[in-house]
N, C-alpha and C positions, 0 to 999 in steps of 0.2 A: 231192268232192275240191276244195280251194282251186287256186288259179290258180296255176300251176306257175310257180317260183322261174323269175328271168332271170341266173341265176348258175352257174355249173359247181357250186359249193359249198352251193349252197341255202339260202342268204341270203336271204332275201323281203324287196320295198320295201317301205315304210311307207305308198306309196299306189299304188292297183289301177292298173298302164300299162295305157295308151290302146292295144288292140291294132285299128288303122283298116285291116288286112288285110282284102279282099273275097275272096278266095278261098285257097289254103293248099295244098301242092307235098305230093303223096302219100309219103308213105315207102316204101311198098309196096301192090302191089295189094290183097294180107291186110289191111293195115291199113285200109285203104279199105275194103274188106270187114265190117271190124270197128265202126268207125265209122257206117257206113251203116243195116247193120244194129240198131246201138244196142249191142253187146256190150261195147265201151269209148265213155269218154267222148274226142269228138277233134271236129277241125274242118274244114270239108272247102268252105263256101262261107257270107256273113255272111248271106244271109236264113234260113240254117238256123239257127245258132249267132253265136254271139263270145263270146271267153272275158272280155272289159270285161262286156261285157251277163251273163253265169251269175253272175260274181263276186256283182253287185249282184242278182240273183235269189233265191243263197242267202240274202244278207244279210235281204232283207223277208221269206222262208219265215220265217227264224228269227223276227223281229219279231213274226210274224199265229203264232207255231206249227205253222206248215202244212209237209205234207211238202215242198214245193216253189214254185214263182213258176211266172208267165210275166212279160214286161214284154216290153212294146210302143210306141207311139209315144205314147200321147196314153191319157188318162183316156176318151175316148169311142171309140176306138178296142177298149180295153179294156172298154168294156160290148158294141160289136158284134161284136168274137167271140166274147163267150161266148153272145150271140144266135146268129147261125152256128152256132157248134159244137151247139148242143143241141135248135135250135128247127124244126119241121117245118109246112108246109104242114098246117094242121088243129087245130096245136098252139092253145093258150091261155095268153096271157100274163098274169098280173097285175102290174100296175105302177103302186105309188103316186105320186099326183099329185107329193107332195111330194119332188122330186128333182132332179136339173140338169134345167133345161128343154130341155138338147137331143136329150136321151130323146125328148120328144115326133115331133124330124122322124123319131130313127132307127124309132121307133111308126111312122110314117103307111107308110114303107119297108116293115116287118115285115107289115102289114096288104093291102100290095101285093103280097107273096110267099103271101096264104094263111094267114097267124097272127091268129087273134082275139085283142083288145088288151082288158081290160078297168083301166078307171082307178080308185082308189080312193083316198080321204081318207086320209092318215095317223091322224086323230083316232078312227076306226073299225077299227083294226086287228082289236079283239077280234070284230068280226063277219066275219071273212075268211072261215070256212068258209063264209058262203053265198053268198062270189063264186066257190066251189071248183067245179068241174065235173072229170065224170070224162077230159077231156083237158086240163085242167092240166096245163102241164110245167114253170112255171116262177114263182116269185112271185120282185120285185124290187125292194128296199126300200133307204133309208137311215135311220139313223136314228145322232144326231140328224138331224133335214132338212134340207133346204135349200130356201127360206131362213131357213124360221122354227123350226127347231129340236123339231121334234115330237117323241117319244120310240115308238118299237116295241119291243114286247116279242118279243128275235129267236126264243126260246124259245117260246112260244105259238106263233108262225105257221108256226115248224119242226113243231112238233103238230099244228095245221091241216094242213100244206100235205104231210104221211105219209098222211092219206086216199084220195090220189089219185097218193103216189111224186111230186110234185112236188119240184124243186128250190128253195132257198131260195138268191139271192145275196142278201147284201150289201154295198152301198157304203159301207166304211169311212172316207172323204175327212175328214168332219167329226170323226170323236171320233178316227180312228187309231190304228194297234196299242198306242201307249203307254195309252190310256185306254179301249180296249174290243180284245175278243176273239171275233170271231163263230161263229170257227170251233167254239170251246169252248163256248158259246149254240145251238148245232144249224146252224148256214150251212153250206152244201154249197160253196161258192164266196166269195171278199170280193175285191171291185175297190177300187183305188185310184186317185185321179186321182196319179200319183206327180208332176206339177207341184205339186203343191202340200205340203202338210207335211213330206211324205218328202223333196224335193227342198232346199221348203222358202228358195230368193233370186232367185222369176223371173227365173231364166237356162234353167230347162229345160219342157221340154214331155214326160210320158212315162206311160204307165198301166200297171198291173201287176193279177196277178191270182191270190191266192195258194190253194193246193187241195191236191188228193193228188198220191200218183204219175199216179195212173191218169189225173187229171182234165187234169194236166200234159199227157200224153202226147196227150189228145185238143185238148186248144188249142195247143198245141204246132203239130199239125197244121194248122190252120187259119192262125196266124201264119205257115208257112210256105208256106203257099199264099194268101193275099194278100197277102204282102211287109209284114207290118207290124212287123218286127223292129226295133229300136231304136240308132238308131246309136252308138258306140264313145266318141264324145266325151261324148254328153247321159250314157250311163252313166255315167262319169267321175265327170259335176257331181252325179249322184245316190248316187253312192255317198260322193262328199265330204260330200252333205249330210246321209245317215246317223250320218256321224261326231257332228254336232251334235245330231243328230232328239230325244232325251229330252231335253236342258238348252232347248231349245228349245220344244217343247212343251207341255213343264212350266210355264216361265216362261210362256207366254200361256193358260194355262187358269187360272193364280193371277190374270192380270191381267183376263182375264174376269169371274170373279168377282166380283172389287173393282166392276169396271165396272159390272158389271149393277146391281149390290147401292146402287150411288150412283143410276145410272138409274131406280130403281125406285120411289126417295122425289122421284125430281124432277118438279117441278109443270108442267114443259113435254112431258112423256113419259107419253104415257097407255098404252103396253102394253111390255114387255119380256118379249122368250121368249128364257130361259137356261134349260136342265134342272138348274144348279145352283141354284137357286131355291125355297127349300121349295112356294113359290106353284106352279109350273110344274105341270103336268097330269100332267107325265109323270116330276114328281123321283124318286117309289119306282122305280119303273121302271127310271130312269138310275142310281140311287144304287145297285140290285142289279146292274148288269152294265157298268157302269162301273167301271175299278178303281181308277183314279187321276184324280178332278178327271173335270170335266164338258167340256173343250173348249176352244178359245179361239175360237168363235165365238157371236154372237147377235145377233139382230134386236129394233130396239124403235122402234114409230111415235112421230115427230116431229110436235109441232103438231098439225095439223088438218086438213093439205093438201098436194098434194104440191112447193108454192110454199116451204110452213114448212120441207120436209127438205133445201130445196135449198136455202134461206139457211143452215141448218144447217150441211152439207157446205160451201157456200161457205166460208165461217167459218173453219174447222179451220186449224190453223196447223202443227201435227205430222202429222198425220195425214193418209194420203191418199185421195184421192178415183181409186177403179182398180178394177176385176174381180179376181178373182182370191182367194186364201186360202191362209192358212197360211205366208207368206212373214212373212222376217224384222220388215218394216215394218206396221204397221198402215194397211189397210186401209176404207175404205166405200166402197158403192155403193146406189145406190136400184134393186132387183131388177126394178122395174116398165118401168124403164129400159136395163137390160142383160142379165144372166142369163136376164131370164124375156120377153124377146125372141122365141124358140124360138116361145113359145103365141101363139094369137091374143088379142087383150084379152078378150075375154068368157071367157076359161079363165083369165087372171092372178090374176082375183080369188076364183075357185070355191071355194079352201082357203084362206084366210083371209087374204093376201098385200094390203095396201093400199098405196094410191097414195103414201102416207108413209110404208112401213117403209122403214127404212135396215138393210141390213147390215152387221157391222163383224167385222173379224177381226181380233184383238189378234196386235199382234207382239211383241218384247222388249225395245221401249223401255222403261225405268220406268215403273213402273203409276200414281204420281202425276202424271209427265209429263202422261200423256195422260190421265187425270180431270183435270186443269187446261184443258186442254185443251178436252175437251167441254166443260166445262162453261163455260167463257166465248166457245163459239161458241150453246150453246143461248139463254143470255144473249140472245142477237141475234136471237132466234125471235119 
């Protein structure tokens, strides 16, 4: 049910109110009763519910197809509940290298409760069944990656990963519901850092996590017993920023493109990984479960060194130099330097991540803009 009308008449505003209520004045013991239980939907205290926060829950079910959301505070947040919720002492995790690097600390955590962690190249998907053991409980993937954009096949490693009832999430941050669909690919789960595309104007911080009922019901649980529920205003800025999410993403997956396709002939750029790229390893791949454009992010080394990427970066005159993706502005950072922080240096390099990849997340400035742009800071390389 949508967010009930604030009008005797039932007139509904045109943008979701801020409801910053912590707690909510019983109508009746029944009703309390009724709510508690789950028989009506109702609200009774904010680490349980808020009706700002379901609003925007609905919205990204729809988005991923999924019966339902959770949304929480943070994108890493949202990967360790669904750790929590599913993962036991004894269990096995599979978890590609090629990911946020802060997986790694919530790994060494996991590993300290009793979960075997095993890590695995993005580039080797198609041999996953022989990291499969019969207590697998969970394989956790992105794809495209981060930072270099590898491609999974979500459908194979859902075939794998039925040998043994394992779950399959996926982190849909990079391609996002407009350009991939996991759920409908065999995913049992797809997280979102929702800072980022969904959101979409670093102003918010927030992760979501979209599934069944049933799977609702069980993260659900866990959100509300570590307090990780999401506050009333960030929901707000994130449901504002649904409003824009397709014209939005659209425009930086066309501008991607363009980008790469120029990087790709320049003579100061010896590698670029876009999966729109007939070249890219993984284009059939992307091109079958991608449905719209390949993304607006990729990586491609600079120079020689990782001196060359930073006069590079220095350079840029539109474009900024920050963490983060998916926001309106274009973005770079040198991953060896921020992101991939998390690992210790001898794991930065393991999956093919060098001292000079730069990566870049296109915003919705005009796409010549910013090709003018690089390209008279590469100049400077």
């Amino acid at each position: 049910m949508p967010l009930d009308p604030l009008t005797p008449y039932g007139n509904r505003p045109m943008v979701t109110p801020i409801v910053n209520a912590v707690n909510y004045e019983y109508a009746s013991f029944e009703v309390l009763r009724q709510i508690t239980e789950g028989e009506v939907e109702g609200y009774t205290y904010h680490r349980d519910d808020n009706p700002t926060v379901r609003e925007v829950e609905r919205k990204i079910a729809a988005l991923e197809n999924a019966q339902d959301c959770v949304v929480c505070t943070t994108g890493m947040a949202a990967c360790t509940m669904v750790y929590l919720t599913y993962l036991r002492a004894a269990d096995h995790l599979i978890i590609f290298h090629d990911t946020y690097g802060a997986n790694y600390k919530v790994a060494l955590i996991l590993e300290r409760l009793g979960i075997q962690v095993t890590w695995v190249d993005a580039n080797d998907y198609q041999r996953i069944h022989e990291e499969i053991r019969p207590n697998t409980r969970m394989i956790v993937l992105e794809t495209p990656s981060n930072p270099l954009c590898k491609i999974i096949d979500i459908a194979a490693v859902r075939q794998a990963a039925d040998a043994s009832g394992a779950m399959v999430v996926v982190d849909n941050t990079f391609a996002t519901p407009y350009h991939q669909e996991p759920l409908a690919l065999g995913a049992h789960l797809v997280i979102h850092s929702a800072t980022k595309a969904l959101g979409g104007h670093n102003d918010i911080m927030a992760g979501a996590i979209a599934c069944s009922k049933d799977h609702y019901d069980e993260l659900w649980f866990t959100r509300q017993a570590i307090g990780t529920t999401l506050d009333a205003y960030s929901a707000f800025l994130l449901d504002r920023g649904l409003k824009t999410f397709e014209l939005r993403v659209a425009t930086m997956a066309e501008s991607a493109q363009r980008v790469a396709e120029m990087l790709a002939d320049h003579p100061k750029v010896s590698r670029v990984m876009y999966p729109g790229l007939p070249q890219h390893p993984g284009h059939a791949v992307a091109a079958r479960q991608m449905r719209r454009g390949f993304g607006g992010m990729l990586a491609f080394d600079v120079g020689r060194c990782q001196d060359d990427a930073k006069k590079f970066i220095n350079n840029l005159k539109v474009i900024y130099h920050a963490v983060s993706l998916g926001a309106t502005e274009t973005l770079v950072c040198i991953p060896h330097l921020t992101t991939m922080l998390y690992l210790p240096p001898e794991r930065r390099a393991v999956f093919g991540v060098r001292e000079n990849t730069v990566r870049m997340s296109l915003g919705i400035e005009p796409a010549d803009r910013l090709i003018e742009d690089i390209q008279q800071a590469l100049e400077t390389v």
